[in-house]
C-alpha positions in Angstrom: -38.1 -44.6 -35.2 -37.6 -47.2 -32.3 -33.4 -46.9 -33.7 -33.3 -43.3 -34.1 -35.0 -43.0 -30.2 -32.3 -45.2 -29.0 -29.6 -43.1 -30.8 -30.8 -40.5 -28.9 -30.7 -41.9 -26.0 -27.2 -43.3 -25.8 -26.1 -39.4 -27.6 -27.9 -37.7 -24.8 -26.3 -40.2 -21.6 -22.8 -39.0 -23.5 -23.4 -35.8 -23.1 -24.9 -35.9 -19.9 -21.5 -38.4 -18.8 -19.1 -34.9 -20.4 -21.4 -32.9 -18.6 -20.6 -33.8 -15.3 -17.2 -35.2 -15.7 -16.8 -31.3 -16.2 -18.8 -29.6 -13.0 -16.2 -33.2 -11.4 -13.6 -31.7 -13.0 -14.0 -28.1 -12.1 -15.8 -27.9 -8.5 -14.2 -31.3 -7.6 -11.3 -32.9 -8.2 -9.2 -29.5 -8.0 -11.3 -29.0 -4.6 -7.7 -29.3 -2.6 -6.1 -26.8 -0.5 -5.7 -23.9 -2.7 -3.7 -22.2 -0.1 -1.0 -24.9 -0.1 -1.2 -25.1 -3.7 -0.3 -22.1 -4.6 3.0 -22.1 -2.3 3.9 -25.4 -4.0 3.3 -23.4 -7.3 5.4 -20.5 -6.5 8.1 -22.8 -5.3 8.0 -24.6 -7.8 6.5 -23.7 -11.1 6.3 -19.8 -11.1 9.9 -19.9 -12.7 8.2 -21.8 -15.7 4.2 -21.0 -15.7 2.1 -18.5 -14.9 -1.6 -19.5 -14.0 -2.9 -16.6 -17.0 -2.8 -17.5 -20.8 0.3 -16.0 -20.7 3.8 -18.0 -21.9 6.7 -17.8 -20.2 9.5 -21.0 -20.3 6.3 -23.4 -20.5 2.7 -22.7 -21.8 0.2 -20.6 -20.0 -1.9 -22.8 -17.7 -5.2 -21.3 -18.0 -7.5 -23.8 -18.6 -5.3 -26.2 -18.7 -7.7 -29.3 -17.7 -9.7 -29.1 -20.6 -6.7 -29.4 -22.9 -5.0 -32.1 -21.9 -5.9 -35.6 -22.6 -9.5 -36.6 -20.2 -9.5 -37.5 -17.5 -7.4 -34.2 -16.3 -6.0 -34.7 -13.4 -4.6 -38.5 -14.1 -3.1 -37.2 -17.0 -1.5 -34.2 -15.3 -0.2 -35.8 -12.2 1.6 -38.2 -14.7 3.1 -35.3 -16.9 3.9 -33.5 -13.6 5.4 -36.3 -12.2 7.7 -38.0 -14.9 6.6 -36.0 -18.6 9.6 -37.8 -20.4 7.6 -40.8 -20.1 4.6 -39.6 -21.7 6.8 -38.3 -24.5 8.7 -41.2 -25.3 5.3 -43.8 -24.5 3.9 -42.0 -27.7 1.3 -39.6 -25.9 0.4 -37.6 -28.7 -1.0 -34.6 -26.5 2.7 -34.8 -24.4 4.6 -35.3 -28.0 2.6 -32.2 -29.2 3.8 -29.6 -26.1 6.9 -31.1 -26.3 7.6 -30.3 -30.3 5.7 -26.8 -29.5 8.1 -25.7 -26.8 11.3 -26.7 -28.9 11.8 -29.7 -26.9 12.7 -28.7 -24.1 12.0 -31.0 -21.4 9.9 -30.2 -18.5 11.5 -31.6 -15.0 10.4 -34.2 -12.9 8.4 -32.7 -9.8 9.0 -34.7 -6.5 5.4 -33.7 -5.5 2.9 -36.1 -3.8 -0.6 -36.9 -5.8 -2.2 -34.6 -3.0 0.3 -32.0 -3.7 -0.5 -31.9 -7.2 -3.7 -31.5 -6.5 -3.6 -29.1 -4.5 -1.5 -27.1 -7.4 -4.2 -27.8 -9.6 -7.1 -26.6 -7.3 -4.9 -22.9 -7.5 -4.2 -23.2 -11.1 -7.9 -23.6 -11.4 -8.7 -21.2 -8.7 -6.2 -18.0 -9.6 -5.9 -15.0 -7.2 -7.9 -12.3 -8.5 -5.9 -9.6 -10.7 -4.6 -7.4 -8.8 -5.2 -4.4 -11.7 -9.5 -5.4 -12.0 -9.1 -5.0 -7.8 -7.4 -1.6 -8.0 -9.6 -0.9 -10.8 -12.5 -1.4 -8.7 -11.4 0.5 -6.0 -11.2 3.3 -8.7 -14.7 3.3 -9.6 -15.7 3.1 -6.4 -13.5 6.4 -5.2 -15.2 8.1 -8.5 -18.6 6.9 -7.8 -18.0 8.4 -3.9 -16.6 11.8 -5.1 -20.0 11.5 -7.8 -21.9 11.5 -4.5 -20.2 14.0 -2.5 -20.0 16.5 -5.7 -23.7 16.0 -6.3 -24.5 17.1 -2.0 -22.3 20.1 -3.1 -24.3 21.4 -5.8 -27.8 20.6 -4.3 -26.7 22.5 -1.1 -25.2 25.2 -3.5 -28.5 25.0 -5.5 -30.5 25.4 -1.6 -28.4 28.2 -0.9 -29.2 30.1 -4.8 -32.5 29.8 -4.1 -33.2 31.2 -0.5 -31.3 34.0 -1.8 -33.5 34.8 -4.6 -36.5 33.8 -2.0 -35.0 36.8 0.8 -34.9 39.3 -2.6 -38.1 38.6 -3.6 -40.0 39.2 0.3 -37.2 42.4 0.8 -39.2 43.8 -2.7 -42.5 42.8 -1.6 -41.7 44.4 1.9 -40.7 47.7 -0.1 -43.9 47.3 -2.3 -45.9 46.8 0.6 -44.7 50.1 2.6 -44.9 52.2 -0.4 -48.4 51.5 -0.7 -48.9 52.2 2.7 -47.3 55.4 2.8 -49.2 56.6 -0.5 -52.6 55.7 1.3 -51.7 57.9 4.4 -50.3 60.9 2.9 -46.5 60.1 4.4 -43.5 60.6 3.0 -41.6 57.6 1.2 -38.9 56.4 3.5 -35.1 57.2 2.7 -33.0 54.3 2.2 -31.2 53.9 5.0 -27.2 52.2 4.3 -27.1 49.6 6.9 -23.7 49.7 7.2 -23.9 53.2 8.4 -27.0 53.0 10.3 -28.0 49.3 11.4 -24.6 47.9 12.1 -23.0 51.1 14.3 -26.2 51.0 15.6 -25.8 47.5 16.9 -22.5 47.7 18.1 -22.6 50.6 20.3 -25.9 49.2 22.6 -24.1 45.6 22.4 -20.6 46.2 23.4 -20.1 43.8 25.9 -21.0 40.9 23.6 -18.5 42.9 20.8 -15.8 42.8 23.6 -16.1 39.3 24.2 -16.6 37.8 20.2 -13.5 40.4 19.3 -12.1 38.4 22.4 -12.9 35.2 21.4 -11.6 36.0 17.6 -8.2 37.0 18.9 -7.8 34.3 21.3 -8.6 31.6 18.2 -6.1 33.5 15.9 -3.2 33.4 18.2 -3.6 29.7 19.1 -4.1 29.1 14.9 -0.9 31.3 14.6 0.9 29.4 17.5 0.3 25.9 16.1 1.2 26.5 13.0 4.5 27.9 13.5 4.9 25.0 15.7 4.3 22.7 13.0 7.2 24.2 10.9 9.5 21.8 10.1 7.2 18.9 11.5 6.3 16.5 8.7 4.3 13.7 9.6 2.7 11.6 7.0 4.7 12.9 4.4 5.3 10.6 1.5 6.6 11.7 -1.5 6.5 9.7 -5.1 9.7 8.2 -5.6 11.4 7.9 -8.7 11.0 4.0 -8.7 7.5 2.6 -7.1 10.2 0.4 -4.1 7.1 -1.3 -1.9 8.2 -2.1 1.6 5.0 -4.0 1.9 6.3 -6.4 -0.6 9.6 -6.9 0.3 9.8 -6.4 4.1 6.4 -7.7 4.7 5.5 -10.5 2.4 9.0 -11.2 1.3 10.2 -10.9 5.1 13.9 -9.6 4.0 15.3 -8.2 6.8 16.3 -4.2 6.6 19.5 -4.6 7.2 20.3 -6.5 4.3 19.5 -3.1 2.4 20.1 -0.5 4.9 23.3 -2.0 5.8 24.8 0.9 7.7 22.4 1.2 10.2 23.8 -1.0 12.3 27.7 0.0 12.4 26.7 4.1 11.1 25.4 7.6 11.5 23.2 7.3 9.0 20.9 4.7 7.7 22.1 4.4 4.0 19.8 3.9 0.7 21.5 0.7 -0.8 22.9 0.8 -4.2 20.5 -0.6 -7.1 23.5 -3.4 -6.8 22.0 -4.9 -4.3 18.8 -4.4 -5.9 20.0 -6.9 -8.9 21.0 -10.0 -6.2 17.5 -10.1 -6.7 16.4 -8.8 -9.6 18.6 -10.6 -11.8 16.3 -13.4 -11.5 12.8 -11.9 -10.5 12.5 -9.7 -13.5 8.6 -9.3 -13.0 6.5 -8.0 -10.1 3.4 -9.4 -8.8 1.5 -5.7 -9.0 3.5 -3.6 -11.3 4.9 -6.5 -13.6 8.1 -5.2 -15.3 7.4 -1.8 -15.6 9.8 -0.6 -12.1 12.0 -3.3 -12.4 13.0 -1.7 -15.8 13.6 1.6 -13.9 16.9 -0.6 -12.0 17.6 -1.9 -15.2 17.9 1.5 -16.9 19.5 3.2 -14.1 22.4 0.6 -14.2 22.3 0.3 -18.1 21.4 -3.3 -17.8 20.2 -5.3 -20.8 18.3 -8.4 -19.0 17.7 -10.4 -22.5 21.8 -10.6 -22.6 22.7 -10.6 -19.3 25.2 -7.4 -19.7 25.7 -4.1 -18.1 26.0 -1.2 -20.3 29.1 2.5 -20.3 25.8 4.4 -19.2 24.9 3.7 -15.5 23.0 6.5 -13.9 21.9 7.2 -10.4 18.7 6.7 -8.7 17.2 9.7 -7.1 15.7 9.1 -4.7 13.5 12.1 -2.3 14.6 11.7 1.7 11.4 11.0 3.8 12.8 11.4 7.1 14.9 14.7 7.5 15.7 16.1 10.9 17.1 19.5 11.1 21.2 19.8 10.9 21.5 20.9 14.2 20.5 17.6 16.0 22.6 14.7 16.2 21.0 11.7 15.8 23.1 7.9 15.6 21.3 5.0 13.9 23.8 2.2 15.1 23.8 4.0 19.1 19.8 3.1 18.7 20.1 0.0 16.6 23.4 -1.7 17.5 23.8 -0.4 21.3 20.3 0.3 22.2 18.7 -2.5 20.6 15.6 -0.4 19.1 13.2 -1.7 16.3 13.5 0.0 13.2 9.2 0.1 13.9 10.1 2.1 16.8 11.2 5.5 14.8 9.6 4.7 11.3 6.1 2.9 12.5 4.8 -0.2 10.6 7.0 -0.4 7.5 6.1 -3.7 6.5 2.9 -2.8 5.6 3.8 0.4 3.5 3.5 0.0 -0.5 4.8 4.0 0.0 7.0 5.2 2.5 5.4 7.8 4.8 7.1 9.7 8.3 5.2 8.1 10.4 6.2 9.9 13.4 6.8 13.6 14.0 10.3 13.3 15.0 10.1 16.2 17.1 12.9 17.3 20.1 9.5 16.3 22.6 8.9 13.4 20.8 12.3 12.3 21.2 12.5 13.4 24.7 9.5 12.0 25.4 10.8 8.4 24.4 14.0 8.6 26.1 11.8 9.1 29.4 10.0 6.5 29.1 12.1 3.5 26.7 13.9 1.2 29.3 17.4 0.4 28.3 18.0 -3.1 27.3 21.2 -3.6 29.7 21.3 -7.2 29.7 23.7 -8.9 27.8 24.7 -6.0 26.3 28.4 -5.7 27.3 28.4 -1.9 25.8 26.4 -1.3 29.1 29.1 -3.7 31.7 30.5 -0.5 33.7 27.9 2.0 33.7 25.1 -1.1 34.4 26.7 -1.9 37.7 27.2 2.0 38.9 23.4 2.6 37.6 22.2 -0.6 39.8 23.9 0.9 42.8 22.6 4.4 41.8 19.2 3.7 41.4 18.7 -0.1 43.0 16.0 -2.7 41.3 14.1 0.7 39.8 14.2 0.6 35.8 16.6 2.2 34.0 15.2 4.7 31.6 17.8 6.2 28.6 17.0 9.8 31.1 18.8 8.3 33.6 21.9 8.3 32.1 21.7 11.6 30.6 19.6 11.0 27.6 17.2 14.6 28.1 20.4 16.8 28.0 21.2 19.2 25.7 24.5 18.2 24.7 23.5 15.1 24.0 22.1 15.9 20.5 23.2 19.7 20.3 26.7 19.9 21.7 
């Protein structure tokens, strides 16, 4: 008994020791800067791993410290560090992955021990999936229309029943009158139409107040009328689907490329131009996954230019992207990107509102003639070391002294100007 207790003992301390090398392992030793960690991982391992049980050139890494050899994270900053060593010192875990992935050999990573770390404490601590978020969000929009669909039908239901409730007193009201008539000997009342009798009857001993609601009806209408047809043409907020999911939010905002590398004429042309998929695939040749919509736009490019991405090869069958303009001003206005861009130094944010932090594209302004007018008024023209402005800066200075030059001030609110 006294052996069997003693067993015991030394089986349970084991387990207890695994225990908490684990909650270590886990709440611990990958307790590092997860926000530095995961810019060393994208800089350096994304091409290889992803932080799901999915493969890609290397294993999924998923759980990875409670597959490799214990303790975790000695083992791992050696294999991260120099794996060739492991392999050819015998390491039967490193000789294992090594066989498994065709021998291909994983390279050296000039990364500090607190670097590593830091990459493990994000491998261990993924972002949360984008899709489960969206997902959420879902529900949540569903469980709110639930809400607002369910106030709809109680007030609908409300409404039912005070109608039946006004039918009910109107019959007891007629009941009522018939008895009393009976029990006096009068004749039963005629039905009166009160659309004949009541309402004409009303309206002629309460004309004024007529005069003024008719008034007050007409004055509404013609303002309605009057706003809409000055909203023809005008739209703001529009955002139609595009044929391929493009989010500026990724790529101008968290990517930071600048818009000229894909609008390149904006700078020396009329128009602002939609770039070629071309130039989609100086990128795309290499990044052939998202980080929301995984492969599935990517594979729009790829089909539009007949490109086969496993063989690196471009296909007879290209065929165009296309695309639905957002911003349309009407044909009789002139409008000049590179005069606003290139000459008048004006942010693209200026026209088209925050860009970097649209997933869709949406007019952000109304792009009216007041609108426009309204900013030439008021936008200051950037005059300094701009030799465009040389000449007219100095007859300006001497026109209007120390007082700001506004784009008005040198004709920027006439008509020829954008309608000659």
């Amino acid at each position: 008994m006294h052996t069997i207790n003693k067993a015991f003992k030394v089986y349970l301390k084991k387990l207890i020791l695994i225990a908490a090398f684990f909650l270590f392992n886990s709440d611990h030793i990958f307790s590092q800067d997860v926000a530095a960690g995961e810019k060393l991982f994208k800089i350096n391992c994304a091409s290889c791993h992803k932080v799901t049980d999915q493969k890609l050139v290397g294993p999924g890494l998923k759980g990875v410290a409670a597959r490799v050899p214990q303790p975790a994270e000695q083992w791992l900053i050696k294999w991260i560090k120099n794996s060739q060593s492991l392999v050819k010192g015998g390491d039967a875990y490193a000789v294992k992955i090594f066989t498994e992935y065709n021998k291909s050999v994983m390279p050296s990573q000039a990364l500090s021990d607190d670097e590593i770390k830091s990459v493990l404490a994000y491998i261990a601590n993924p972002p949360v999936d984008a899709k489960a978020e969206a997902k959420t969000a879902v529900d949540s929009n569903v469980a709110s229309k639930t809400d607002s669909t369910t106030v709809l039908y109680f007030l609908l239901g409300l409404i039912t029943l005070f109608l039946i409730l006004i039918s009910v007193l109107n019959g007891v009201k007629k009941s009522l009158q018939h008895l009393v008539n009976e029990k006096e000997g009068l004749p039963e009342t005629v039905p009166v139409s009160y659309n004949k009798v009541f309402f004409k009857h009303w309206v002629r001993t309460h004309k004024k107040l007529v005069a003024l609601g008719l008034i007050v009806i007409v004055s509404y209408t013609s303002k309605a009328a009057w706003y809409g047809m000055m909203g023809i043409g005008i739209y703001e907020g529009y955002a139609p689907e595009q044929p391929i999911n493009f989010s500026h939010k990724i790529h101008a905002g968290q990517n930071a490329i600048n818009c000229v590398y894909c609008h390149s004429g904006v700078e020396k042309s009329k128009i602002s131009n939609v770039p070629s998929a071309n130039v989609c695939m100086n990128c795309h040749k290499a990044i052939q996954e998202g980080p929301v919509a995984g492969k599935k736009e990517i594979a729009k490019i790829y089909a539009a230019l007949d490109y086969d991405p496993a063989k690196d090869t471009y296909g007879p069958n290209p065929k165009p992207i296309k695309w639905i303009k957002v911003h349309q001003l009407p044909e009789h206005a002139y409008f000049n990107h590179s005069q606003h861009v290139t000459v008048g130094k004006q942010e693209c944010t200026t026209c088209h509102g925050p860009i970097a932090e649209m997933d869709t594209v949406r007019q952000f302004t109304p792009l009216t003639m007041g609108w426009c007018i309204d900013c030439h008024r008021k936008t200051e023209v950037k005059m300094e070391g701009n030799p465009y402005y040389n000449k007219l800066h100095e007859e300006l200075k001497k026109k209007y002294g120390k007082k700001p030059i506004t784009v008005s001030m040198m004709g920027g609110i006439e008509c020829g100007k954008c309608h000659y």
